[in-house]
LOGU-504780 format. One line per field, with one value per residue (C-alpha): residue in three letters; chain; x, y, z. Coordinates in nm, 2 decimals. Layout:
BEGIN
r	[ALA,...];
c	[A,...];
u	[X,...];
v	[Y,...];
w	[Z,...];
END
This chain:
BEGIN
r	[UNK,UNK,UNK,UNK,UNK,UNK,UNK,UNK,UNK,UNK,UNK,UNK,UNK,UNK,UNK,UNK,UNK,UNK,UNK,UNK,UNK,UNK,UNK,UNK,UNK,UNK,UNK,UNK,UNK,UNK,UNK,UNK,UNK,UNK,UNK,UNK,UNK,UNK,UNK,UNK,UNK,UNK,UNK,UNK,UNK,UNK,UNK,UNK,UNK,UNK,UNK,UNK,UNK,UNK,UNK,UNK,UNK,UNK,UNK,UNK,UNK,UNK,UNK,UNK,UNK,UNK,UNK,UNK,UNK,UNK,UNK,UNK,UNK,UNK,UNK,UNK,UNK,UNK,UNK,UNK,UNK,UNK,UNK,UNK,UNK,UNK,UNK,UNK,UNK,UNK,UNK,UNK,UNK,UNK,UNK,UNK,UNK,UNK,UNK,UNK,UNK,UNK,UNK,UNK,UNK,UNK,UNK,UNK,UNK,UNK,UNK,UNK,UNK,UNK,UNK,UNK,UNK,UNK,UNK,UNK,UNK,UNK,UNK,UNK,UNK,UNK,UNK,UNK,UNK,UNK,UNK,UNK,UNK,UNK,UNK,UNK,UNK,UNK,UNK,UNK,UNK,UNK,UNK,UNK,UNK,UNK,UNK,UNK,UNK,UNK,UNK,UNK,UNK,UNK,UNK,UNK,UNK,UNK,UNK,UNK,UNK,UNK,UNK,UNK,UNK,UNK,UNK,UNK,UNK,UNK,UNK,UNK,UNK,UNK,UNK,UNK,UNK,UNK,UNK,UNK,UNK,UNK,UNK,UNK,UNK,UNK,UNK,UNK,UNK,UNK,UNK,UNK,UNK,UNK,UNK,UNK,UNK,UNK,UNK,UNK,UNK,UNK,UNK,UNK,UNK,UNK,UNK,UNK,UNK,UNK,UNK,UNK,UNK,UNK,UNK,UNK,UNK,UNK,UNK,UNK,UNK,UNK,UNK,UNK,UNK,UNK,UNK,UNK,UNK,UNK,UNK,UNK,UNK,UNK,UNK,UNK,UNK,UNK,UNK,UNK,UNK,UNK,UNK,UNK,UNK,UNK,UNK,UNK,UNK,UNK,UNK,UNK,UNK,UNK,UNK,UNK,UNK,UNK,UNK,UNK,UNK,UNK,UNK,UNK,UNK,UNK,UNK,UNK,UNK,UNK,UNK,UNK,UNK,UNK,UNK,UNK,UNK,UNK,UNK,UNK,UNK,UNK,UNK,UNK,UNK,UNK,UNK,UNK,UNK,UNK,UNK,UNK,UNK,UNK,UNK,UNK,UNK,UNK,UNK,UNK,UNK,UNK,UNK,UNK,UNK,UNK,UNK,UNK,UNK,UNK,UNK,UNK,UNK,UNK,UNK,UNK,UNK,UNK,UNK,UNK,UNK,UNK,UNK,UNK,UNK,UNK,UNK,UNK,UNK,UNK,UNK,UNK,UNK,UNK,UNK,UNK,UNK,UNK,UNK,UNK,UNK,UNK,UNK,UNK,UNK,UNK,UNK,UNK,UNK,UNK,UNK,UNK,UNK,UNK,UNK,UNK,UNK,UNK,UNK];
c	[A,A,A,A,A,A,A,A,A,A,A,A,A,A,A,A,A,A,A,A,A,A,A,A,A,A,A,A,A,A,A,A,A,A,A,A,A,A,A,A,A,A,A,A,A,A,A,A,A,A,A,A,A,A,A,A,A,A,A,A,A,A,A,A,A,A,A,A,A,A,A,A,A,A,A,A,A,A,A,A,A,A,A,A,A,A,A,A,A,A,A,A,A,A,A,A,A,A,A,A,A,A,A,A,A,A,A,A,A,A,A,A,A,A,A,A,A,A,A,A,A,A,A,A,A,A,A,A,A,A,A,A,A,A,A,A,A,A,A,A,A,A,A,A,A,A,A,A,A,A,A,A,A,A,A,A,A,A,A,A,A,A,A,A,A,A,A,A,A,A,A,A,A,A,A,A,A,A,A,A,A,A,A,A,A,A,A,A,A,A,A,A,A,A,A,A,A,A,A,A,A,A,A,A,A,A,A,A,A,A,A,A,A,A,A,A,A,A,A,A,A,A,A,A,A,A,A,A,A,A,A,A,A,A,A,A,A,A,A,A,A,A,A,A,A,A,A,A,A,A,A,A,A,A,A,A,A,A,A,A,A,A,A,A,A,A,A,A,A,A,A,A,A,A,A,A,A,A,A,A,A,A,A,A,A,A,A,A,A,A,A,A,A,A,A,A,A,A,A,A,A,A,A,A,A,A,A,A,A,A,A,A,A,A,A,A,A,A,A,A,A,A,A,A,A,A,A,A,A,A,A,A,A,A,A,A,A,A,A,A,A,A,A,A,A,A,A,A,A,A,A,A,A,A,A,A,A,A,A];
u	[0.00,0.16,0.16,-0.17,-0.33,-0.20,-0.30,-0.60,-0.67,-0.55,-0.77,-1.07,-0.99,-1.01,-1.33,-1.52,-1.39,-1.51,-1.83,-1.88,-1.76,-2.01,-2.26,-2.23,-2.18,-2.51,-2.66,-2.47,-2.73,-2.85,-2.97,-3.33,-3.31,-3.28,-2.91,-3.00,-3.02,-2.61,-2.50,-2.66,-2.55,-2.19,-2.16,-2.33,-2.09,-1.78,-1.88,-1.88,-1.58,-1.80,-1.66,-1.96,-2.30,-2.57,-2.89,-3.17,-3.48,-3.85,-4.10,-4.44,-4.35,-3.99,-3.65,-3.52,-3.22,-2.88,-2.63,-2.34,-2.05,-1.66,-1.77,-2.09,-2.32,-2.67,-2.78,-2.63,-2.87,-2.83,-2.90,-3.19,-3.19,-3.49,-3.62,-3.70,-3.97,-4.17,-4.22,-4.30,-4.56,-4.73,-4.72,-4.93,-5.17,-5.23,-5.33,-5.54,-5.65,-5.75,-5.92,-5.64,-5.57,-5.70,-5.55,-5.68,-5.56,-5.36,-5.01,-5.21,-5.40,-5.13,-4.84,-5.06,-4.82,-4.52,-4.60,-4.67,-4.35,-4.12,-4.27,-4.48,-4.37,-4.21,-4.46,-4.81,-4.92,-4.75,-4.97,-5.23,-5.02,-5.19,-5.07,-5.18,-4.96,-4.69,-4.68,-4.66,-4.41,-4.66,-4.63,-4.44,-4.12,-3.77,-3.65,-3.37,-3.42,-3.38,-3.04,-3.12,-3.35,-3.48,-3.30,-3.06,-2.91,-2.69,-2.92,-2.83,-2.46,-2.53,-2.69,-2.45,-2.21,-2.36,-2.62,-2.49,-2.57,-2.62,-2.92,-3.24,-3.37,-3.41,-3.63,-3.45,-3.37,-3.77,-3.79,-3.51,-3.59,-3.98,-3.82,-3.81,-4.05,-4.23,-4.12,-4.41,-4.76,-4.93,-5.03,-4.88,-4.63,-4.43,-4.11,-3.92,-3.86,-3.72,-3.85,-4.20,-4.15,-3.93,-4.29,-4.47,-4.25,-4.31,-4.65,-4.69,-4.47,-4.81,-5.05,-4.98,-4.79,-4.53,-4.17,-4.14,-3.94,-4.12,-4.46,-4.37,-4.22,-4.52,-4.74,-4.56,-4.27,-4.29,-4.66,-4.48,-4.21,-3.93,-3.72,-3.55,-3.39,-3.28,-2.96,-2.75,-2.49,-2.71,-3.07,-3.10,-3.21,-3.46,-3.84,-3.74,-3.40,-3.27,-3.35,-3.14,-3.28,-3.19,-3.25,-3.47,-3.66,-3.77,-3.90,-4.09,-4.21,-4.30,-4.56,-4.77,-4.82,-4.99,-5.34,-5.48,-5.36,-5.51,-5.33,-5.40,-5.78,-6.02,-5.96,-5.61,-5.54,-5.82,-5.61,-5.26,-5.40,-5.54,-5.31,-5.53,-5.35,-5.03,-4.84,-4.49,-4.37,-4.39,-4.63,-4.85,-4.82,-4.61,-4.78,-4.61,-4.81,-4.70,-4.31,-4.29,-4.38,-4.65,-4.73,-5.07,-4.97,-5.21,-5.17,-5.16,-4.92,-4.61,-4.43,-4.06,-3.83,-3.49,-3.21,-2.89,-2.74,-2.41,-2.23,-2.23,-2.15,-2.46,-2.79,-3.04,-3.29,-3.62,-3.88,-4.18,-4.39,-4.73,-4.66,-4.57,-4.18,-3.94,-3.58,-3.39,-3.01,-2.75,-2.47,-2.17,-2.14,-2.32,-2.50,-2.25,-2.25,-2.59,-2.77,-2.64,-2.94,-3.17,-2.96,-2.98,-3.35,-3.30,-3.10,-3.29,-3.57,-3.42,-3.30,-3.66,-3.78,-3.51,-3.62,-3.82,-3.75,-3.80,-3.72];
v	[0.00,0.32,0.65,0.77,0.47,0.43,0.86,0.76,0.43,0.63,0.93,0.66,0.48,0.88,0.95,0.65,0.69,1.04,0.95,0.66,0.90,1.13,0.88,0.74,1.11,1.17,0.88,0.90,0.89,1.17,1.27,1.27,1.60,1.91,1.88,1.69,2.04,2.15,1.79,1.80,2.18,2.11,1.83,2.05,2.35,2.12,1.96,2.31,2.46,2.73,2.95,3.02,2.94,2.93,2.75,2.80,2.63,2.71,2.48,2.52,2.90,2.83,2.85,2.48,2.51,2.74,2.61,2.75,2.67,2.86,3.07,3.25,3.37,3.26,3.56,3.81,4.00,3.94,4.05,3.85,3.91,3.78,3.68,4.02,4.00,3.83,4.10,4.34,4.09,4.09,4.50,4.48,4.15,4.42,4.69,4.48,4.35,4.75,4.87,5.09,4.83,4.58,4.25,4.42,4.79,4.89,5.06,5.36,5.40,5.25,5.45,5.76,6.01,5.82,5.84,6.18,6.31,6.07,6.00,5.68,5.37,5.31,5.07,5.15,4.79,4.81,5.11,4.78,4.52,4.49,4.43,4.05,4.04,4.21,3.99,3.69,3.83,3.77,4.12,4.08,4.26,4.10,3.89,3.70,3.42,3.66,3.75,4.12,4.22,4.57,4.66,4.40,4.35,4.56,4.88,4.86,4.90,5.19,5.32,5.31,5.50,5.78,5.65,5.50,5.13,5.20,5.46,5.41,5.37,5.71,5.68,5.67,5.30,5.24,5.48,5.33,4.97,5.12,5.26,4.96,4.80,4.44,4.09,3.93,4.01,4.11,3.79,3.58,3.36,3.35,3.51,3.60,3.99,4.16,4.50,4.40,4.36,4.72,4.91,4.70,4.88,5.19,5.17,5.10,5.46,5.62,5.43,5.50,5.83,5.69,5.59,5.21,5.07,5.26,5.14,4.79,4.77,4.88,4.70,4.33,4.34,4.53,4.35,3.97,4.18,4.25,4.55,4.53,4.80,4.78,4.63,4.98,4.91,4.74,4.96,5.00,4.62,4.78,4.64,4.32,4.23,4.47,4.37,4.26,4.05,3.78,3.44,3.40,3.76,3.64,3.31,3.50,3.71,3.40,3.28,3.56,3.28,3.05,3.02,2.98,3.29,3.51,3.79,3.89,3.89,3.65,3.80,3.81,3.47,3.29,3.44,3.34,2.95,2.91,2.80,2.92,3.09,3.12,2.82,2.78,2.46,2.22,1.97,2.25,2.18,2.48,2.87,3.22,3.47,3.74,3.71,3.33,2.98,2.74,2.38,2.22,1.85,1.66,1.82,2.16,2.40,2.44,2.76,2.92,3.13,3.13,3.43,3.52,3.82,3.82,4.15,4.04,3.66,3.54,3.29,3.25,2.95,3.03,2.71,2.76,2.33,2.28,2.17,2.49,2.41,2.65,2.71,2.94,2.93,3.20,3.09,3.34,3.19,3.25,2.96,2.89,2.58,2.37,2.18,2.30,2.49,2.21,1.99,2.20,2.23,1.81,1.76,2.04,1.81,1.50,1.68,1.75,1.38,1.25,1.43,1.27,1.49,1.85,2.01];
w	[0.00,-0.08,0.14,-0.03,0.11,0.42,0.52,0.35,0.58,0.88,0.79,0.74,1.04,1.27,1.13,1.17,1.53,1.53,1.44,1.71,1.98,1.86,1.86,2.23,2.32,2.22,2.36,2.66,2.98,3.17,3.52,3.61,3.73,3.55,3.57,3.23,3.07,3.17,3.06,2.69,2.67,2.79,2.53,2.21,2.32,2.33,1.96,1.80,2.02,2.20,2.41,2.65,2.67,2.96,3.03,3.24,3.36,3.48,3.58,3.83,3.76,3.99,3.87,3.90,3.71,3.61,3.41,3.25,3.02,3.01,3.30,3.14,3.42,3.43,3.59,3.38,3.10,2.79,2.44,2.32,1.92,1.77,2.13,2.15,1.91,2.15,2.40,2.07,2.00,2.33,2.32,2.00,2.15,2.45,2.24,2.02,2.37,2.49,2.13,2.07,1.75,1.53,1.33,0.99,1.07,0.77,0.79,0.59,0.93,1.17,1.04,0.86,1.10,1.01,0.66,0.67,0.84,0.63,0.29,0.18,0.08,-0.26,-0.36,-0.35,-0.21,0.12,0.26,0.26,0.49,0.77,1.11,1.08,0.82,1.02,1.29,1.08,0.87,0.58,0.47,0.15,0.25,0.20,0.47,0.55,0.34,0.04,0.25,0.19,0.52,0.53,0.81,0.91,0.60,0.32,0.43,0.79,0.74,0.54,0.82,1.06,0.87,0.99,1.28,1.64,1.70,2.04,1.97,1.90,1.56,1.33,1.11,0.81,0.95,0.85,0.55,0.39,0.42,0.26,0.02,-0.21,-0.36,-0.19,-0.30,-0.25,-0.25,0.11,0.27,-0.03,0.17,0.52,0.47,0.82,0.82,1.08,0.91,1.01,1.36,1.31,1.17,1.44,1.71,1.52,1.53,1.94,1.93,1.71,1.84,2.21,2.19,2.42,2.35,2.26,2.52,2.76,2.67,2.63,3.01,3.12,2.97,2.98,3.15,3.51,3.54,3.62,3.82,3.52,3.52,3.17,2.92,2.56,2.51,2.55,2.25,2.03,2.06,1.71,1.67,1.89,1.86,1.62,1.84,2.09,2.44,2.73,2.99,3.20,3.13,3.44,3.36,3.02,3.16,3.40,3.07,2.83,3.10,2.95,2.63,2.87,2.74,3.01,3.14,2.87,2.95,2.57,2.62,2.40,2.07,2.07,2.22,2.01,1.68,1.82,1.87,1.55,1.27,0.97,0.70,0.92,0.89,0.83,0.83,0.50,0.74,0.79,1.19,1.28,1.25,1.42,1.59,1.86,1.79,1.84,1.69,1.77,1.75,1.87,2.08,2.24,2.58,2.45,2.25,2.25,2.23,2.10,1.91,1.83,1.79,1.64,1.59,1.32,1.47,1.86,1.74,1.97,1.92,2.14,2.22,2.42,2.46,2.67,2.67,2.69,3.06,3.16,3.17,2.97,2.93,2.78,2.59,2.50,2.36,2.25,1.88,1.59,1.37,1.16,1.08,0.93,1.13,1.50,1.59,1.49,1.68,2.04,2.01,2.03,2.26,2.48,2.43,2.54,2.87,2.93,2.84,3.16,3.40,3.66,3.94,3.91,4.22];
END
């Protein structure tokens, strides 16, 4: 065999090593207790060569688990990206809730002062997406799978040429990304945009006549005994991925999605439950509605979001079960590589199916 061979053989021999260490790693047993949740998050952190990552649990409304990986504090705030579209959700389901707002109001009535003060739309149509269509980014503006995201994308470094990243929003950051014209038709197809969730902040600012951030600690987060700002260098992710809470703090937040809460009032929670017209997943078993995903099991629905953010090299993981039991992840890497997010929200998921004991 010449040297080709025998590197190849040896390089052969490694991988198929490789691969059985990765398979008894992830078969390898867990506790019964929600230590389950630090052992499968230790092992997913070592396989991509994280630096540091925490975890933290909630069950029966009580805080039954921290866990933390490289010396990352479980108690620390943190910036929640997309997570944060979730608390501009529930701002919206609590003025739909009060009558200050409707599913079918169009941006021509939402944002008519907006409009007014910074021009209209480049395209004619989008003065008829409605805030429906907004929340379930099935408004028809680009979004991240067309890799070119109002406000997130090439635009947004544009912008902060000659805008601060830790400052609020102008809004030219909203102008601009209107500017263009829609990909798709209103209500046409699900495409994730993190512009929507940027006019739906916009529109709590008109609607209530109060500053965003302002409003929305009022109204969801200081009522279940949160104290939480925008993220202070990253603000102008603002209402679609620019707060900073704690791990525990949002848990204590994403209660508000229990239905049988109904913190959101009839209407509001009987449109977030139903999956008609809003489904995202090719099975037709997966919809979104205020800033998070749903799927209908047999004991209930189950509830969460994921977030990333490219420029603070971060991703987020928030799951809240139809048992009540949540947890959330932060993890200081961005999803590079396929498959790894997909692959937490598993092993998150077989944590949870070990435990026997919860406190």
């Amino acid at each position: 065999m010449g040297a080709w061979g025998v590197k190849s053989t040896i390089a052969l021999a490694l991988s198929i090593l490789a691969s059985v260490a990765a398979s008894a790693q992830a078969q390898m047993p867990l506790s019964d207790t929600p230590e389950a949740f630090s052992q499968v998050l230790r092992a997913w952190t070592s396989k991509y060569s994280l630096g540091k990552a925490v975890v933290v649990v909630r069950h029966n409304g009580h805080i039954v688990h921290r866990g933390a990986v490289g010396g990352a504090d479980p108690d620390a705030g943190y910036l929640l990206a997309s997570l944060s579209k979730a608390i501009t959700g529930a701002c919206i389901a609590i003025l739909i809730r009060d009558g200050k707002l409707s599913f079918e109001t169009p941006l021509s009535i939402a944002l008519a002062k907006f409009f007014k003060a910074h021009g209209r739309p480049a395209d004619p149509r989008a003065q008829r997406i409605t805030v429906a269509q907004l929340l379930t980014h099935r408004a028809g503006l680009a979004g991240n799978p067309d890799k070119d995201d109002g406000v997130t994308g090439r635009y947004l470094t544009s912008y902060l040429l000659t805008h601060s990243a830790g400052d609020n929003p102008a809004p030219a950051l909203l102008a601009g990304a209107l500017s263009r014209r829609l990909v798709h038709e209103p209500g046409a197809q699900f495409d994730y945009s993190n512009t929507g969730y940027l006019a739906l902040g916009t529109i709590v600012e008109e609607v209530t006549g109060k500053p965003y951030e302002s409003f929305c600690s009022d109204a969801v987060l200081k009522p279940v005994g949160v104290a939480a700002r925008l993220d202070p260098t990253w603000r102008v992710l603002w209402s679609f991925g620019g707060w900073r809470l704690t791990p525990a703090d949002y848990l204590a937040f994403y209660d508000q999605f229990d239905p049988a809460r109904n913190v959101f009032g009839a209407t509001a929670k009987t449109w977030m439950l139903s999956p008609a017209g809003r489904t995202t997943s090719a099975d037709g078993q997966v919809w979104y509605g205020f800033g998070t995903y749903l799927r209908r099991i047999e004991t209930g629905f189950n509830i969460w979001h994921t977030g990333s953010w490219r420029l603070a090299n971060i991703q987020t993981f928030a799951v809240r079960r139809a048992d009540g039991t949540e947890y959330f992840v932060w993890a200081n890497h961005a999803p590079t590589i396929t498959g790894m997010r997909g692959e937490l929200d598993r092993e998150m998921l077989r944590a949870y199916r070990a435990v026997k004991k919860w406190e």
